[in-house]
N, C-alpha and C positions, 0 to 999 in steps of 0.2 A: 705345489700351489698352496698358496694363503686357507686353513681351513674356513676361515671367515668368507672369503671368495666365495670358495664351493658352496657353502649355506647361501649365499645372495642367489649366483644366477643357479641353482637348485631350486628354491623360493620361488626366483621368478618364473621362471618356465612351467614349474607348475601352477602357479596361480593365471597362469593366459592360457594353460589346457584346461584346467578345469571350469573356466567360465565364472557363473554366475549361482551355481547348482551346489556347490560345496559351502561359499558364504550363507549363503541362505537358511542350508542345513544347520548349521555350528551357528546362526544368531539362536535357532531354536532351543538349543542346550547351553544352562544358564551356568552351571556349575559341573566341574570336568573333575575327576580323580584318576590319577594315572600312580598304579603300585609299582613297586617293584623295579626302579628307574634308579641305574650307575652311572655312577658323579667318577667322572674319571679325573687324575693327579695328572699329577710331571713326572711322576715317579713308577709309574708303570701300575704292577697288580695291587702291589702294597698299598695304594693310598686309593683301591676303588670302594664307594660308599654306594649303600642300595639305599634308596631314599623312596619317599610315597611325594606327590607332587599333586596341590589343588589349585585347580585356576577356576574363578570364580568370578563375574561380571568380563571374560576377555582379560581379566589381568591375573598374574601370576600371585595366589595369596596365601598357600604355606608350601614351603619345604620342610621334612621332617622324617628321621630314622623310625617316630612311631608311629604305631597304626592309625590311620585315619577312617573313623567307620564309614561302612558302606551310605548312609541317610546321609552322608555331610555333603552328599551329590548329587548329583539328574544321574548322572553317566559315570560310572567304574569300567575302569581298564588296568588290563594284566600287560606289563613291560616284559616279560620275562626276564629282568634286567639287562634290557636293551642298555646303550649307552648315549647317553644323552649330549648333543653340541647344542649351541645358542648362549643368549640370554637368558638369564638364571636372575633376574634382579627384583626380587617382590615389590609389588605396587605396581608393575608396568606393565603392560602389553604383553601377553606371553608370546617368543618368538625363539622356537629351539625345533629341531628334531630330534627321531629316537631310531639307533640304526641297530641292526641287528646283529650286531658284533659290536670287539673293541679297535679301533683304526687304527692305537698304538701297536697292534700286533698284525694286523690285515690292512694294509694301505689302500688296496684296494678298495673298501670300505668308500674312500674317500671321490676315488676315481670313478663311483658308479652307485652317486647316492640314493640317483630315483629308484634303483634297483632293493640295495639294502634299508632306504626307509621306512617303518613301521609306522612312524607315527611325524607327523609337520604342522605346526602351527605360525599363523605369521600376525603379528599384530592384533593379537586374542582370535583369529578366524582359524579355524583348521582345514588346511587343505589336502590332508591324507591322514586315515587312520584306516589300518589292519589292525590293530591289537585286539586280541580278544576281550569282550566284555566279561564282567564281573556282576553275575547274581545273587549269588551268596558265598559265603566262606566257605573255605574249604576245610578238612579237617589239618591238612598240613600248617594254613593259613593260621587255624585257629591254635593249633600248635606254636607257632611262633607267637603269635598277641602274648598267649599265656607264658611262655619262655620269658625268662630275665633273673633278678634277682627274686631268691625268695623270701628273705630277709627284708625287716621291717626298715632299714636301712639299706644302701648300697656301701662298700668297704670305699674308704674314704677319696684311693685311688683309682679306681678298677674303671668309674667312669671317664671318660667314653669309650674305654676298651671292651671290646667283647671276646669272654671270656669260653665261650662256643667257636670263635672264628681259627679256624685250622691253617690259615693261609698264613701268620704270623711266628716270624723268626724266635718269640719269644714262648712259644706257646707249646705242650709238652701232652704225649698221650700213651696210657698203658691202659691196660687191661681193667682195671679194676680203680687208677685213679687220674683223672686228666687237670688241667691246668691251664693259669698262661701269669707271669712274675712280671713287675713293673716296679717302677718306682720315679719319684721325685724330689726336686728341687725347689724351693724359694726363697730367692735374693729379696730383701728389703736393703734400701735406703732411706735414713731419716735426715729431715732436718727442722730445725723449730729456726720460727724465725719471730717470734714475738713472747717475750713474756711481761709480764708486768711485778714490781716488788712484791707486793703481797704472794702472787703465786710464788717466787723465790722463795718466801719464806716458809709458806703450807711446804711445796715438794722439794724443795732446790732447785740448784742451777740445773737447768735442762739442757746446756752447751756440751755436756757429759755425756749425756744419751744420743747424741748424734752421730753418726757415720753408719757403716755397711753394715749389714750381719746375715747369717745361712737361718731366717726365719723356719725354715722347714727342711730336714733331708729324710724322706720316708720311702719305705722299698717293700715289699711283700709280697702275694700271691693271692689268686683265688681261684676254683677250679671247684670240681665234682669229684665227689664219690661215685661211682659206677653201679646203684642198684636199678630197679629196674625203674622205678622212681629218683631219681639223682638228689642226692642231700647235696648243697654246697658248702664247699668251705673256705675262711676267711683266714689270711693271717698278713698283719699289717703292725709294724712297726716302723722306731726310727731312732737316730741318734742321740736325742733330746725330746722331753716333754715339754716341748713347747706350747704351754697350755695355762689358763687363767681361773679363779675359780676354788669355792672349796671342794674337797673330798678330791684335790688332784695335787701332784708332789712332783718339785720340780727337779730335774737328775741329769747328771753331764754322761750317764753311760746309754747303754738301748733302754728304750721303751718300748714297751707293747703296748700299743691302742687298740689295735681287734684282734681277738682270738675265738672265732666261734663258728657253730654247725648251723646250717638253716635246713629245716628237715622238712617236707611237705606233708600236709595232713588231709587237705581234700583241696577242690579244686581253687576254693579262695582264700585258704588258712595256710598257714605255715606257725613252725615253733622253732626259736633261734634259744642256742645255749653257747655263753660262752663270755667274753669280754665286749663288751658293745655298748650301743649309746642306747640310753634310758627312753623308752616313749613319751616324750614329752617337747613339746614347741617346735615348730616348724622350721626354725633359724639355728636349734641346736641342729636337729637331725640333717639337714644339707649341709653338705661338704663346704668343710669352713671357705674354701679356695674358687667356688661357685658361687659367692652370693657376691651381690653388685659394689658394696664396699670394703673387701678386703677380711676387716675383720668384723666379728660380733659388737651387737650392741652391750653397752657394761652391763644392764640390767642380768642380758643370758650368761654372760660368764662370772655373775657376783654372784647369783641365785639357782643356776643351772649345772649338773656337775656334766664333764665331757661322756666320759664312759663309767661304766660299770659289772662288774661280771653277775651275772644272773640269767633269769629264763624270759624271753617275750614269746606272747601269742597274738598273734593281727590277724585278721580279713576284712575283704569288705561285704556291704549288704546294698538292697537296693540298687541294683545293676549298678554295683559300683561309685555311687555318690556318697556313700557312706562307708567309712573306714572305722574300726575298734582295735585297741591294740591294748594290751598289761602285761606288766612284769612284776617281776620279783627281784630284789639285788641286794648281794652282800658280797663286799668286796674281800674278804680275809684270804682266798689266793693269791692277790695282787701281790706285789711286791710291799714293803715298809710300812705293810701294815701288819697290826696285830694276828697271831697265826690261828686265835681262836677264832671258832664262826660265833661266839657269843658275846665276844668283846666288840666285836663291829658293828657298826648302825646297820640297821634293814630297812630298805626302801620298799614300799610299793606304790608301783607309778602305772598311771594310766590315762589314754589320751582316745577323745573321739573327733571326728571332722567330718562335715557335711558340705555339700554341692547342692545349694537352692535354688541357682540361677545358673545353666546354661546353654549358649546359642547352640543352633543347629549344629555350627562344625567344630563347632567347641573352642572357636579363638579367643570367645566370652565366657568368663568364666566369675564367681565369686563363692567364696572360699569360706565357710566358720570352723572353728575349733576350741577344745576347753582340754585340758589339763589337769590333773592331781599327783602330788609325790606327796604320801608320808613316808614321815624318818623318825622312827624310835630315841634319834639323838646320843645312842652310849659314845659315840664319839666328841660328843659335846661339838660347839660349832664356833667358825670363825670364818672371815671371807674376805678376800680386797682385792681389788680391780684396777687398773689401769683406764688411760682417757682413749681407748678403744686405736690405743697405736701399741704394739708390742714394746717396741724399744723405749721407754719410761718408766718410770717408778710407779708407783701403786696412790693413785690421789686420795680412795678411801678406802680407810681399812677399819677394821672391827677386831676388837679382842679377844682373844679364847676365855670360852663359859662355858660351863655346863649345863644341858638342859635338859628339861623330859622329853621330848618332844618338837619336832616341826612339822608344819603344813606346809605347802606350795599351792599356788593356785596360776594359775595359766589360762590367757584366754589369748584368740587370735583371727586374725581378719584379714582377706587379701581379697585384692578386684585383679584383675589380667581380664586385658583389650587388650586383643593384637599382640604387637611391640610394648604395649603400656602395662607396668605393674605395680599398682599402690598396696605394703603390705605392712600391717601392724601388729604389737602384741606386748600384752600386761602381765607384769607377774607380782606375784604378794608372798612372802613367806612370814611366816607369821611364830612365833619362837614361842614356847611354855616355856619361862626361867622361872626355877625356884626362889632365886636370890633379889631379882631386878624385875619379878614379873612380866606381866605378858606385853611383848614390843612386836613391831613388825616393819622390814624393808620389803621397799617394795621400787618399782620403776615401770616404763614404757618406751617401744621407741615406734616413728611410723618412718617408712623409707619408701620414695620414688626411684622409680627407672623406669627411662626408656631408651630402647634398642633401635638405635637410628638407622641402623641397616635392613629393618624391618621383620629379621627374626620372632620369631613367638616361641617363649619360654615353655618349654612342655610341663602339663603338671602329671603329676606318677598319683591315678588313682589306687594303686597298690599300697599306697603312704600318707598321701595328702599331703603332699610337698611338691615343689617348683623342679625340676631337672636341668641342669648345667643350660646353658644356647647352648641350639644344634646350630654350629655353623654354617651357613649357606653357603658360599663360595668363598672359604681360605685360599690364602694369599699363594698357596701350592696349585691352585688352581686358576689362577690370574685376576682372583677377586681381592676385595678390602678387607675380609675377614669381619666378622662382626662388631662393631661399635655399639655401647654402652655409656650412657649418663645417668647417674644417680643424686640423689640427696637423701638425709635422715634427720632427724633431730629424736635423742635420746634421753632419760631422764633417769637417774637415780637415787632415794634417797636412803639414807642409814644413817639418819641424824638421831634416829631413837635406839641405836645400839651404841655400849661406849667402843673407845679407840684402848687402844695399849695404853696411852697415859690418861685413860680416865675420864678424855673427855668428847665429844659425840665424833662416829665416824665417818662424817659429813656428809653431802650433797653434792652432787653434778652433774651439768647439764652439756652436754655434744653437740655442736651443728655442724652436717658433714655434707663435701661433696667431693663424686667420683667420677672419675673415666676409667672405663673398660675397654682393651683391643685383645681381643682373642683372632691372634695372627688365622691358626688352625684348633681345631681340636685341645690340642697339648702345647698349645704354644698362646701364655698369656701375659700382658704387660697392663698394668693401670697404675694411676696416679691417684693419691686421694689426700684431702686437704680436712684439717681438723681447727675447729674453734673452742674452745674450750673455758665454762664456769665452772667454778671449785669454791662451794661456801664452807667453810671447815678452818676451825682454831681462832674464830669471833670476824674470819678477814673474807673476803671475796677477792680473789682470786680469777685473772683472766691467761691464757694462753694460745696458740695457735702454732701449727707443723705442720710439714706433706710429711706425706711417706711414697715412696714410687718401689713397686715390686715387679718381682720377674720368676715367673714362673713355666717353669717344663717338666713335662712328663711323658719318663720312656713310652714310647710304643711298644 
């Protein structure tokens, strides 16, 4: 029989035995949390998710893989990852049970649900609950919150895979060192479909840069050392450095993007060595392939370098509204670079972020952060960008000089409601040249989205950054997968640095819009539309292109 069936006249026979006595109880409790609650596939073990679920006024208002604190409720409940059937659609009426088994494996299950139900809710009213409540954390509990990355970053692919889950074909365990390898793909397609002469003239015909290309192929691993404290380790590469930006080199053989140890120091420190991203802006440190429009704004790839080999130290303070993090970085292991360590620039970069405002269950959230990198400069400096589509030429580029010296300056700002996330951020670098005196580029960009599916972006107080959508119901699941719309407008300028020939290395301005469909997890498709000003060579300069990507990532 139809499992939909089952759940109606289930539903209803209990809602005409229970009366009048169960409503009444369940209007009392305003706000419900239920942990520990599997999201079952079509695919059997492999695709079950343990999720935490909050329903909040009678409607369903977060699904989420992370911990939702105990205050963010009236009422905590332990699922012991029961398995959940119903509607799963945030914003609406919560209407699902929770049975105490999986029914793809026990049918029975199905056949006798007054029996095996735990937990029933029907149109935000509950009309059965045995699960045990929840008073405080448990140590196991408190085990897993603290469990994750402990790196000031997560390695570029690793998320949403978890790197602790044994049940996975990819995944590998010895004595002394454990694992689990992955890797991915992204397809872009371009097309420009307007330019105007002058731009012709600034960058060229853009009919050139048009058609397919393997934006990304990256593969790697992440896993643990086995002490009694577990260090993690990263290693993540790919076929191409497909990447924008100075102090990064671009190469048709392997690239290495992360190579490094994350070693724990006390319960909210950790120290990372190795190849990784610099502590600095919030839109470097997320995975380029999570953020609402595809690629970076040009400011972060003109003025921000990707990675760097060196030491970070991060924790937070202030039960976690407050995050610190430094390093230290000189690239001379890299490849193509000089082999001394004294011929390379040395960075030291450091980043704080605070949490001033947020709601009880934390769907409201705003966000401050500041920034610094100095660079000694013995690499002397040069930088150019592209109009935030990869497949293009470089609109503004800067000459190689030498200098004494750079500063960075970074600052940033995000609101997140719900589905809603408006986030911004400025950077300045600022150049000591002996020859040209002192000059400085600088840009901004601010970006919307909202998640029309009603998802809420998790933020990682571990980092003070946004983390991937957690999918609510993938399309493996008989749901729409999450949907995403965005917009940006960016700004950069380097009209006080010269070009190659001498003369300023211009100005430009981006207005962008996106769509996101995250089928599942590892399965993404979006579209994104680019407008584009280019003041540079005495002309202004206008253009526009989509770009449409496709990306997947092994499980």
């Amino acid at each position: 029989m139809n499992n939909t069936k089952f759940l109606r006249q289930y539903l209803m026979s209990l809602f005409l035995s229970v009366g009048l006595v169960w409503p009444a109880m369940a209007q009392s409790e305003n706000t419900i949390l239920i942990r520990n609650i599997t999201l079952l596939g079509q695919e059997g073990e492999k695709e079950k998710v343990v999720v935490n679920v909050l329903i909040k006024s009678s409607e369903l208002n977060i699904i989420t893989q992370d911990t939702i604190p105990l205050d963010a409720a009236d009422s905590v409940f332990d699922a012991r990852e029961g398995t959940v059937m119903g509607n799963l659609k945030l914003g609406e009426p919560a209407s699902f049970l929770v049975l105490d088994g999986d029914p793809s494996e026990n049918v029975e299950l199905l056949l006798d649900t007054k029996t095996h139900t735990l937990f029933a809710i029907h149109d935000g009213t509950v009309l059965k609950n045995t699960l045990r409540p929840i008073t405080d954390e448990s140590p196991a509990e408190r085990e897993r919150k603290q469990a994750g990355w402990l790196a000031y970053t997560a390695p570029p692919l690793a998320v949403p895979l978890n790197y602790r889950d044994d049940r996975r074909w990819n995944k590998f365990n010895t004595k002394y060192v454990s694992g689990i390898f992955t890797g991915a793909i992204v397809l872009d397609r371009q097309s420009w479909t307007n330019q105007d002469g002058e731009s012709r003239s600034q960058v060229g015909d853009l009919k050139s840069f048009e058609g397919g290309e393997i934006r990304g192929l990256r593969f790697g691993g992440v896993g643990t050392l086995n002490f009694p404290k577990p260090w993690v380790w990263t290693v993540f590469g790919a076929t191409h450095a497909f990447d924008q930006g100075f102090d990064s080199i671009e190469s048709d053989d392997y690239t290495l993007f992360d190579l490094r140890l994350d070693i724990p120091l006390w319960d909210k420190t950790s120290f990372s060595i190795g190849k990784q991203k610099e502590p600095i802006s919030m839109e470097r440190l997320m995975a380029l392939g999570h953020g609402p429009l595809g690629e970076r704004a040009a400011v972060s790839d003109a003025l921000l370098p990707s990675r760097n080999v060196g030491v970070v130290m991060a924790g937070t303070l202030l039960n976690d509204r407050m995050t610190l993090a430094g390093g230290a970085f000189n690239n001379w292991l890299d490849k193509d670079q000089p082999s001394s360590f004294d011929d390379n620039s040395t960075q030291l970069v450091g980043r704080a972020t605070w949490v001033p405002v947020q709601s009880a269950n934390e769907s409201t959230l705003l966000h401050l952060g500041l920034g610094l990198r100095d660079s000694d400069g013995k690499e002397g400096f040069v930088t150019q960008t592209g109009p935030e589509i990869n497949q293009a030429p470089d609109y503004v580029a800067s000459d190689f000089f030498d200098v004494d010296g750079m500063m960075t300056y970074q600052a940033e700002a995000s609101l997140r409601s719900g589905p809603f996330w408006l986030h911004g951020e400025y950077a300045r670098t600022d150049l000591d040249d002996p020859v040209l005196g002192d000059s400085s580029i600088d840009g901004y960009h601010v970006t919307a989205s909202w998640i029309l599916t009603g998802e809420v972006r998790d933020y990682n107080k571990r980092t003070g950054t946004f983390r991937p959508i957690a999918v609510a119901r993938s399309v493996k699941q008989n749901g729409w997968g999450a949907w995403e719309v965005s917009t940006r407008f960016s700004t950069l300028d380097m009209s006080e640095v010269p070009d190659p020939a001498g003369l300023d290395a211009g100005e430009m301005d981006v207005w962008s819009l996106g769509l996101n469909w995250w089928l599942t997890p590892y399965f993404n498709f979006n579209v994104n539309y680019r407008y584009i000003e280019l003041d540079r060579f005495g002309e202004q300069g206008t253009s526009q292109g989509f770009t449409t990507r496709l990306m997947l990532i092994l499980e």
